[in-house]
C-alpha positions as CSV (number, residue, x, y, z in Angstrom):
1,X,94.9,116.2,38.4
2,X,94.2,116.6,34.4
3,X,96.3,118.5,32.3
4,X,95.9,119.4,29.0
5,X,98.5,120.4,26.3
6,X,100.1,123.7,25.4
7,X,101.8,125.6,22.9
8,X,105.0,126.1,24.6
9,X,108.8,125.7,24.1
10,X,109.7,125.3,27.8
11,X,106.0,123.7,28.8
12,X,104.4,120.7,28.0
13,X,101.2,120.6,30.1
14,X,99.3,122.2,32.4
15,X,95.9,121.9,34.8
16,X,94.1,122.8,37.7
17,X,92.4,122.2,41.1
18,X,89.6,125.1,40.9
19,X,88.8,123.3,44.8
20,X,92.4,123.4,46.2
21,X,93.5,126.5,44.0
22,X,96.3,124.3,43.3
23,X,98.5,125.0,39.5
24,X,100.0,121.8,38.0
25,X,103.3,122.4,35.6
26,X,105.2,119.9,33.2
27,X,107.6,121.5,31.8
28,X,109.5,119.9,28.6
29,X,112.4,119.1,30.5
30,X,110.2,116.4,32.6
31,X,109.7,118.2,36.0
32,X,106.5,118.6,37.7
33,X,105.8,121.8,40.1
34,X,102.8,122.3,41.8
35,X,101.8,126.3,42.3
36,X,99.8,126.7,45.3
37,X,96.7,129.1,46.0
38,X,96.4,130.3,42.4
39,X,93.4,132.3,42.3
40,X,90.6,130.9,39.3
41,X,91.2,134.0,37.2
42,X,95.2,133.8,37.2
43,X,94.3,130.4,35.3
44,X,92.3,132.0,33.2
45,X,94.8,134.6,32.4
46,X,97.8,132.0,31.9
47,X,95.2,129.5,30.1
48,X,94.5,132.7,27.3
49,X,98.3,134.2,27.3
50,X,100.0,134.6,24.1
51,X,103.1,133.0,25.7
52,X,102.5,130.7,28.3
53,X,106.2,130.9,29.8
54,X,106.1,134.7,29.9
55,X,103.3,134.5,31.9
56,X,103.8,131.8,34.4
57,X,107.5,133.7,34.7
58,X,105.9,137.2,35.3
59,X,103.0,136.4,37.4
60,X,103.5,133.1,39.2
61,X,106.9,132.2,39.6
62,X,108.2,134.7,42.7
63,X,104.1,135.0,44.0
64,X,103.2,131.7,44.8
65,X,104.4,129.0,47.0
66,X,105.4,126.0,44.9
67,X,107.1,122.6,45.3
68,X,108.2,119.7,42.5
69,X,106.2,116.8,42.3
């Protein structure tokens, strides 16, 4: 999966399978989660958010099933 760069202190890098809705996160620390069945627009929404970590925190993280890579 590609990932581009982001403005983040607690993110490095994030991308996306539109196909398999899946949400690819490296965070600065190193670790890799996968978020699965992330609807297009809630990529949008996290790609355009004025803090990236607020976002994922408020409207990912506790909604979505995830896993580290």
């Amino acid at each position: 999966m590609n990932r581009e760069s982001v403005s983040s202190s607690n993110i490095s890098e994030i991308g996306y399978d539109e196909e398999r809705r899946i949400l690819e996160v490296l965070f600065s620390n190193g670790g890799v989660y996968q978020y699965f069945d992330i609807p297009p627009h809630i990529y949008a929404e996290l790609r355009q958010a004025s803090s990236i970590g607020q976002y994922l925190n408020a409207n990912i993280k506790g909604n979505f099933r995830y896993a580290r890579v």
